[in-house]
C-alpha positions in Angstrom: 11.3 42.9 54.5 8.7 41.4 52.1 8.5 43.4 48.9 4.4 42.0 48.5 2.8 40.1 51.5 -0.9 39.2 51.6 -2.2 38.2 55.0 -5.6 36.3 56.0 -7.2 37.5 52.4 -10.8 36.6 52.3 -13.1 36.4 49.2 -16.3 35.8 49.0 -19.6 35.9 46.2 -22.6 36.2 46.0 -24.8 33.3 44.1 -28.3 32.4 43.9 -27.6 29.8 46.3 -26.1 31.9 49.3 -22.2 33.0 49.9 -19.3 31.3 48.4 -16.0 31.4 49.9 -13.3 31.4 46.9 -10.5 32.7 48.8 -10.3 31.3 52.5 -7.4 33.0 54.8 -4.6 32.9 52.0 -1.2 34.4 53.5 2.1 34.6 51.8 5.3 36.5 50.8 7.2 38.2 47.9 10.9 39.2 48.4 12.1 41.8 45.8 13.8 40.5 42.8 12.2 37.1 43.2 10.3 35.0 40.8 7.7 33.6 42.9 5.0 30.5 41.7 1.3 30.0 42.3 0.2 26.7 41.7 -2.7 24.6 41.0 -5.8 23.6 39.2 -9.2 25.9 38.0 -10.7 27.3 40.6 -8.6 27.1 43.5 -8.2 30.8 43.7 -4.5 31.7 42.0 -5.7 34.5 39.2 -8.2 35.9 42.0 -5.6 36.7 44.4 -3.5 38.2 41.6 -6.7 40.3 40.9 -7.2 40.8 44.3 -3.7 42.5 44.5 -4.6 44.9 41.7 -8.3 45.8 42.8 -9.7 43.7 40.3 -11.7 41.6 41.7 -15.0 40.8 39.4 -18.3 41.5 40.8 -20.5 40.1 42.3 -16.9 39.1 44.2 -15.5 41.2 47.8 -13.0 41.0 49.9 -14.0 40.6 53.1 -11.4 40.4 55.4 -7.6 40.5 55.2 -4.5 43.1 54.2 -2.4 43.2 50.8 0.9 45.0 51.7 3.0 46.2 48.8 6.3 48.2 49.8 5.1 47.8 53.3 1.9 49.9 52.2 -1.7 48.5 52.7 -3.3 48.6 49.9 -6.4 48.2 51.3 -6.1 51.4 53.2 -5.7 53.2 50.2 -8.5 55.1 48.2 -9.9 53.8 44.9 -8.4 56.6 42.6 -5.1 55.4 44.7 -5.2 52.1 43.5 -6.4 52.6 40.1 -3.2 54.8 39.8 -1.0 51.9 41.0 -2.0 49.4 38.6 0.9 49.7 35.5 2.5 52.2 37.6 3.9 50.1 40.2 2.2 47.0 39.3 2.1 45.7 36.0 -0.1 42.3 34.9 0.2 39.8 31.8 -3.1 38.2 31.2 -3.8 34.6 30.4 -5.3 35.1 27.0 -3.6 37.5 24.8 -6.1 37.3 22.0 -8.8 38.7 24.2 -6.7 41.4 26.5 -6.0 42.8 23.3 -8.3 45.2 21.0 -8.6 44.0 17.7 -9.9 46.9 15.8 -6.9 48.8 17.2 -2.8 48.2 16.5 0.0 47.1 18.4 0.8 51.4 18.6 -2.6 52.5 19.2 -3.0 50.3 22.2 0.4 50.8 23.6 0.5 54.5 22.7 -2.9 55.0 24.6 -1.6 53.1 27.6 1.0 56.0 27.7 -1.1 59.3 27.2 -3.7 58.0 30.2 -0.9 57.8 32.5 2.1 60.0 31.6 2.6 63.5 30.1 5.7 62.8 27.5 6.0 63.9 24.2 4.4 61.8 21.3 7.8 60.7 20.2 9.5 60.3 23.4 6.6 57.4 24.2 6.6 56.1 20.3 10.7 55.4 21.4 9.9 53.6 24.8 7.3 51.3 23.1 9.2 50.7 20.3 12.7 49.9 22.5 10.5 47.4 25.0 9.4 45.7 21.9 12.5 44.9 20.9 13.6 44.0 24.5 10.6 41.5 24.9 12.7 39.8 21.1 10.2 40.8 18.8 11.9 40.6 15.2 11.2 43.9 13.3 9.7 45.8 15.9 8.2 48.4 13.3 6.2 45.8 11.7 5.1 44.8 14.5 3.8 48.1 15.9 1.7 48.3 12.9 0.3 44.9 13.1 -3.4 44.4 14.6 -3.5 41.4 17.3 -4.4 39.2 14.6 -1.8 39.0 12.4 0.9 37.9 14.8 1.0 34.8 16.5 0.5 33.4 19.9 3.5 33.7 20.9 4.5 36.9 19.3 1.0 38.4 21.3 2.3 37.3 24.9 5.5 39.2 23.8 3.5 41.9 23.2 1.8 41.9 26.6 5.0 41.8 28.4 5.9 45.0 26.6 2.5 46.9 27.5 2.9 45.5 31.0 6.4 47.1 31.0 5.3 50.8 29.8 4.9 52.5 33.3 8.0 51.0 34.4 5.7 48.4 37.1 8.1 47.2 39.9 5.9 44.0 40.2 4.7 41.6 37.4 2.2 39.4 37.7 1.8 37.0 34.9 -1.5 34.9 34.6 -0.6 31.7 32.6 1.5 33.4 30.2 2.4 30.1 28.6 -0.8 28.2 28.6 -1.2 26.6 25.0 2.2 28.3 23.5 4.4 25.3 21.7 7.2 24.0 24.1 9.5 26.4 22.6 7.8 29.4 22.4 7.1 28.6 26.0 11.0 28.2 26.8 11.5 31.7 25.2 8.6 33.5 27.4 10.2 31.7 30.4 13.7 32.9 29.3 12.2 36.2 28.5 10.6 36.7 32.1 14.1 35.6 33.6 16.0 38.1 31.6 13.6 41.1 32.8 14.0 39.6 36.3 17.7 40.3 36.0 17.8 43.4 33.6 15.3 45.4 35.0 15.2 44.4 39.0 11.5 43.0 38.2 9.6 41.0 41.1 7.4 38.7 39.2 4.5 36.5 41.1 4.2 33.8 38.3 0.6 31.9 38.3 0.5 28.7 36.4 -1.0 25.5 36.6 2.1 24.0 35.0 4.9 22.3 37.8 7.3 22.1 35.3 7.5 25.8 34.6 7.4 26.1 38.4 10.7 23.7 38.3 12.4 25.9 35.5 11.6 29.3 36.6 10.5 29.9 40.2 12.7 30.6 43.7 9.9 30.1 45.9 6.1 28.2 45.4 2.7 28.5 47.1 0.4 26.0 46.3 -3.5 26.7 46.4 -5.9 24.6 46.8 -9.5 25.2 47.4 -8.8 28.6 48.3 -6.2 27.7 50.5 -2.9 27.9 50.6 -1.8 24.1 51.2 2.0 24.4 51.1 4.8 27.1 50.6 8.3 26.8 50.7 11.6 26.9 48.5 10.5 25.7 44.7 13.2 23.3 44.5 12.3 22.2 48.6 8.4 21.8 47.5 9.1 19.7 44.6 11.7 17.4 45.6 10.0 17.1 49.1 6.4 18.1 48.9 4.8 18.2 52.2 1.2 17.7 50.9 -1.0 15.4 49.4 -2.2 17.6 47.1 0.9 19.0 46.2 2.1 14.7 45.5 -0.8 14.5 43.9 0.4 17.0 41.1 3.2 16.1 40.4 2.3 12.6 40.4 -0.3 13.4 37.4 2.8 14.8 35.4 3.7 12.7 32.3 6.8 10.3 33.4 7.0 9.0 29.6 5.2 6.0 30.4 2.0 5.1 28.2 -1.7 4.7 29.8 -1.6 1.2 28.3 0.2 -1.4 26.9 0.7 -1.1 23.6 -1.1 -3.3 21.0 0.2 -5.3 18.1 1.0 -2.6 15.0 -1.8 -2.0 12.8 -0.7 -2.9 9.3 -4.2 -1.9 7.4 -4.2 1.6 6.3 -7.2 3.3 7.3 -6.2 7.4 5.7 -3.6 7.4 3.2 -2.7 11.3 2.4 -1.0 11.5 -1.1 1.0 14.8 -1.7 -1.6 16.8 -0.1 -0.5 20.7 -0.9 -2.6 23.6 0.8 -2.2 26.8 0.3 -3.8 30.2 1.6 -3.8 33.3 -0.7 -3.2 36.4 1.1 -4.0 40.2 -0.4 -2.3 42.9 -0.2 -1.9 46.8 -1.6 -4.5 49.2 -3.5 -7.5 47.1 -3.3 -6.1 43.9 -2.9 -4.3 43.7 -5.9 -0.7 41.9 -5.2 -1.7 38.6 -4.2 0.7 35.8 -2.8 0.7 32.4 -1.7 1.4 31.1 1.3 1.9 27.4 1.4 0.9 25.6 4.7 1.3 22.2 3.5 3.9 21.3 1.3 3.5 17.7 -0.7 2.2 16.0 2.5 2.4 12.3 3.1 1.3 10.8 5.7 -0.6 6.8 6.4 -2.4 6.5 9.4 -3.4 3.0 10.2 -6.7 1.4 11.8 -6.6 1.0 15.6 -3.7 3.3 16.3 -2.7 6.6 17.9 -0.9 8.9 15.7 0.8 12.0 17.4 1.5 14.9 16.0 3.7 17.6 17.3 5.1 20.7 16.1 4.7 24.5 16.6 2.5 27.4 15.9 2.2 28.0 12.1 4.0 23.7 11.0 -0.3 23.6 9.7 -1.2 20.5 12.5 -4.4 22.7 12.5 -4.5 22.8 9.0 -3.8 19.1 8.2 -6.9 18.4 10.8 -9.1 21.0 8.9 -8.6 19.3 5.7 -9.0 16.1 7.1 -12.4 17.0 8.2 -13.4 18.8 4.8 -13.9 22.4 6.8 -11.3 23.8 4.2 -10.3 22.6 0.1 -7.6 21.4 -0.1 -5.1 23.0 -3.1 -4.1 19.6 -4.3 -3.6 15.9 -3.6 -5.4 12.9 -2.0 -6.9 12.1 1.2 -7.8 8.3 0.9 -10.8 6.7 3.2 -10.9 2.8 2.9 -9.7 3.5 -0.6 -11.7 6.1 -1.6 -10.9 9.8 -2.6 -12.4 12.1 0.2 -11.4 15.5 -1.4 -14.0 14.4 -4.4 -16.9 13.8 -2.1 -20.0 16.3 -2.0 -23.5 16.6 -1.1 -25.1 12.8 0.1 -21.5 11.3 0.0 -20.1 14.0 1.7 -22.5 14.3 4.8 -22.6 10.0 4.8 -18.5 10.7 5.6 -19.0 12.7 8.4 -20.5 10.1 10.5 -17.2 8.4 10.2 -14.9 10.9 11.1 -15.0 13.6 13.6 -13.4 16.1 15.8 -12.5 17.2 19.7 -11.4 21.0 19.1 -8.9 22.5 21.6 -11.1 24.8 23.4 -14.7 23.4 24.4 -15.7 26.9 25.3 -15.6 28.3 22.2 -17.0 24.9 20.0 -19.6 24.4 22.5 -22.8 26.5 21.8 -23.2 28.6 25.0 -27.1 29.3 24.4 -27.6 25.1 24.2 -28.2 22.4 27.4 -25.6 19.8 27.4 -28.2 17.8 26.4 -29.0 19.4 23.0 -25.4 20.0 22.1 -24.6 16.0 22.6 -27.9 15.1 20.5 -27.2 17.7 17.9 -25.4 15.4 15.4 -27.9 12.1 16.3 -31.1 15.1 15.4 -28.8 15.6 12.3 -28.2 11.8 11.1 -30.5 9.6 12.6 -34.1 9.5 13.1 -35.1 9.1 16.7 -38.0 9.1 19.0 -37.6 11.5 22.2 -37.2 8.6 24.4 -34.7 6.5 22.5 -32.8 10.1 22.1 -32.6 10.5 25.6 -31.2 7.2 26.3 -28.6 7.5 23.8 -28.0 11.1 25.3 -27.2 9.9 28.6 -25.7 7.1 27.9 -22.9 9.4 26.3 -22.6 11.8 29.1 -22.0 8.8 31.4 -19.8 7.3 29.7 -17.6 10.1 29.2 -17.3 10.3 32.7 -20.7 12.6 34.0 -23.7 11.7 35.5 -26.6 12.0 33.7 -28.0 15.5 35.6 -25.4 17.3 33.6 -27.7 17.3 30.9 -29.7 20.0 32.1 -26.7 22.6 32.3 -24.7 24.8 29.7 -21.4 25.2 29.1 -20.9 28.1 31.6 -21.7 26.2 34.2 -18.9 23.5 33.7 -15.2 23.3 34.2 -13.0 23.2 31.7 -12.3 19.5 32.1 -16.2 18.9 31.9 -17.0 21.0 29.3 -14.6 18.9 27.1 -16.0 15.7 28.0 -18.8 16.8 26.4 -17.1 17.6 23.4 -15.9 13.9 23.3 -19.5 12.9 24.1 -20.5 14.6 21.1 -17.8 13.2 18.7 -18.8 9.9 19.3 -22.9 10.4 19.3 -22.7 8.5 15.6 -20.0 6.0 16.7 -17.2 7.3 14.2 -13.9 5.0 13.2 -12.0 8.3 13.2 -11.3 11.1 15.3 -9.4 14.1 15.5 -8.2 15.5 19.0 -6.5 18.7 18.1 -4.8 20.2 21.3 -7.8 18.9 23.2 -5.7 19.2 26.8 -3.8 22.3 26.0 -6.0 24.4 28.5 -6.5 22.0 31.3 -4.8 21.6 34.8 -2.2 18.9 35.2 -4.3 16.8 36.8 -7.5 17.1 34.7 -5.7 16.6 31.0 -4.3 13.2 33.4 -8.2 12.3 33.6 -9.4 13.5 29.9 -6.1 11.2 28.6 -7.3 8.4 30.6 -10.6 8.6 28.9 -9.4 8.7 25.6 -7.7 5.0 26.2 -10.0 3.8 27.5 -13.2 4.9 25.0 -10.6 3.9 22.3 -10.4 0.5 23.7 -14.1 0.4 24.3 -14.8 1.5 20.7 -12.0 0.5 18.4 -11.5 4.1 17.5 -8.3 5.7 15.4 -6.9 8.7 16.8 -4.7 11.6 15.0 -3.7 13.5 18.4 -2.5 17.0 17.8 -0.6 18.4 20.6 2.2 20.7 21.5 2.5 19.1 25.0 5.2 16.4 24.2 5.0 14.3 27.5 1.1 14.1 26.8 1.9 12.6 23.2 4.4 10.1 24.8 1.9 8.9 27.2 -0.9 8.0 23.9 0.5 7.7 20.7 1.4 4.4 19.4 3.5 6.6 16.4 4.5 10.0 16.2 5.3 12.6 13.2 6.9 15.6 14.1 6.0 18.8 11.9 7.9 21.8 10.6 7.1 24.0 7.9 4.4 22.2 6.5 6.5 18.7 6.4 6.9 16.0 8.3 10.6 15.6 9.3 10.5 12.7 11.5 8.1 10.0 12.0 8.8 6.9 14.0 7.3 5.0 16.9 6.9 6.8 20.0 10.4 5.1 22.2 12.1 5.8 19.0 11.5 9.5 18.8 11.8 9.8 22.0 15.0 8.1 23.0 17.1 8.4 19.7 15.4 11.5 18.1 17.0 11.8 14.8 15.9 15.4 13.2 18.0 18.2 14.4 14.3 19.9 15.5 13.0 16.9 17.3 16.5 17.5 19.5 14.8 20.8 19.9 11.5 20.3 21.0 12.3 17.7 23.5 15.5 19.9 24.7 12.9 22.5 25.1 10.6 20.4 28.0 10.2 21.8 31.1 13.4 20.4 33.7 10.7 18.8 35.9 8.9 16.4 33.1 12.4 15.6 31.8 13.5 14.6 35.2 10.8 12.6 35.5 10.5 10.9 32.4 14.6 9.9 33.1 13.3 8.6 36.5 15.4 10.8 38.6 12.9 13.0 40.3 
């Protein structure tokens, strides 16, 4: 007997332009004890079913036909204050974004306490032990610490921990996890994996897994569906699906997953140095005690090095908290640097202000990892891509419209896209306009940090294809951050592998990838998902 079964589900909203369909007849099953995958890109309708199983569905979105049985109940039939009491009770969900499910202003304890006093009747110190014993469960170091920590001061990783544990409060027999690994580093990935694994077998959890991602199907799941369009296209064994997949779709995906090949052939090495970074140090100063007093430094950077010459890709991997983000910061001049050199054709950028300052800015610039949050939401696409030509150049409305839509086009839109905002775009869109924008004043350098992390398999495939090819077109240098090590493989020309603030390998691209030397290179690239390892050996 299924454990969760959802039969003909039907969801539908409405829009200004009439009734969409997002979910159209979607039917599957959940056997107890299993972890079960939901695959595919934006939109297709996996996080609304798994809202649809908890009543969540967001207005102006209804079901409109179909049943959701759980324990051979229909939920359905069930009243509202029913359901509400189910949800964290029986069924328990990780969201996709940590940083926003949480409450800032509140701690780890408050938030986990309060889950606790809405739905049970324990004593104060009886629930203070159950939160604290599943934060050590989910492998949080220090588990005090942490229940005294706000959101913000732990790390990406340490947050979807965090999650788990809240999910695990009310003792939920089913888990449904929304992209609980989207942008987490390839190891802090591996542990959330392991971690869900572990609670499968500890705790008798059923877990419906959603992701995007076929390689965490391949090292996690028993059993796949695959939706597309709000449809269910295949179903099956996970192993079955993706040794064998039925459907074109489902080919499709897994054919857009890096095999360690490069987009393009290779160029001849670059022997001009176009940055030069001379013992660059950065350091943060964090305050604690009465009023701040006890100060201490935390050094991000650590006597950095690092030549990147004209023409190339450079790739640059490493996890949460190596400073990749930091490096790219100072780079653009968005933060001082403590000490050191950062040389441009020769010259000293860290010593540049005002006139000089601003003229450098046309020359390098940056595609930031989420284009939702660095694109202004209350601005057309139009005005966000001619922002920085309004800012440098002196333009008459028409010429600024053809430059305008020249850009959109040839980031791969049509030119009607400049009438829309950001809202209105996909995630793959909405960062081609952020590339749009970074090359309005035809720059020599730019920064992509993480600018795939977020996207479906088959959309980063497309954004990365791009990027060649505008790199080609443009004679552009690239410093491409990433935690996605099959994505570096496929564009990099050379690749420096971060930890702690220091580079501890750097080597061309086959080199690090077939005779890593560093004992953590091993580890990132041990750390891949079974499926994009598989692949990139040629065995799949």
């Amino acid at each position: 007997m299924s454990f969760l079964k959802v039969e003909g589900l039907h969801i539908s909203f409405n829009t200004p332009h009439g009734v969409a369909e997002a979910l159209r007849g979607v039917e599957f099953s959940v056997h107890e004890g299993a972890i079960f995958g939901v695959v595919g890109e934006s939109g297709s309708g996996k996080s609304l079913t798994g809202k649809a199983i908890l009543d969540l569905v967001p207005y102006p979105g209804r079901i409109t036909s179909g049943r959701i049985f759980f324990e051979n109940e229909d939920l359905r039939q069930k009243s509202e204050r029913e359901r509400r009491a189910m949800r964290g009770n029986q069924i328990g969900m990780i969201f996709q974004d940590p940083s926003a499910a949480l409450n800032p202003v509140f701690t780890i304890e408050q938030q986990m306490m309060g889950i606790m006093k809405r739905h049970r009747a324990e004593a104060k110190k009886e629930m203070r032990a159950k939160a604290l014993g599943l934060i050590h469960d989910v492998g949080l170091p220090d588990p005090e610490r942490v229940m005294k920590s706000y959101p913000h001061e732990l790390s990406g990783g340490m947050q979807q921990r965090v999650m788990i544990a809240m999910s695990l409060l009310l003792d939920a027999k089913l888990l449904i996890a929304d992209e609980p690994t989207t942008a987490l580093d390839v190891t802090i990935q591996a542990q959330i994996l392991d971690l869900l694994k572990k609670l499968r077998d500890e705790k008798g959890l059923t877990i419906m897994l959603i992701t995007h991602d076929m390689g965490v199907v391949a090292e996690t799941c028993d059993e796949v569906a695959v939706f597309y369009a709000g449809e269910v296209v295949e179903r099956g064994n996970a192993q079955e699906v993706l040794s064998n997949p039925q459907h074109d779709y489902t080919r499709a995906l897994l054919a857009a997953l890096p095999d360690g090949s490069r987009w393009d052939e290779a160029g001849e090495d670059s022997t001009r140095p176009l940055i030069e970074i001379q013992n660059l140090t950065q350091e943060y100063v964090s305050k604690s005690g009465l009023f701040g007093r006890t100060q201490t430094a935390v050094r991000i950077l650590d006597q950095f090095n690092l030549t990147i010459y004209e023409g190339e890709t450079l790739g640059v991997v490493g996890e949460s908290g190596c400073g990749k983000s930091t490096l790219a910061n100072t780079l653009m001049r968005l933060i001082p640097a403590t000490a050191g050199e950062i040389r441009y054709d020769g010259s000293d950028i860290l010593t540049l202000d005002g006139p000089a300052l601003r003229q450098l800015r046309q020359h390098f610039q940056m595609v930031f990892q989420n284009p939702f949050t660095s694109l202004n939401p209350r601005m057309r696409v139009f005005d966000i891509v001619a922002e920085p030509l309004r800012t440098h150049r002196q333009l008459g409305s028409a010429d600024l419209k053809v430059q305008v839509d020249r850009l959109i086009v040839e980031c791969g839109l049509t030119a009607d896209y400049a009438d829309r905002y950001p809202h209105e775009l996909s995630g793959g869109q909405a960062q081609r306009v952020a590339v749009a924008r970074a090359l309005a004043l035809n720059p020599r350098f730019l920064i992509l940090d993480e600018p795939t992390s977020a996207l479906d398999v088959s959309v980063q495939d497309r954004i990365i294809k791009l990027l060649v090819d505008l790199q080609k077109k443009h004679q552009l240098t690239y410093l491409f951050i990433s935690h996605d090590l099959g994505v570096v493989q496929q564009i990099s020309d050379r690749i420096a592998v971060m930890f702690a603030g220091e580079i501890v390998e750097l080597g061309t691209s086959e080199a690090v990838f077939t005779a890593p030397q560093h004992e953590y290179t091993q580890k990132l690239l041990a750390a891949t998902p079974s499926l994009i390892r598989m692949k990139r050996d040629n065995s799949l």
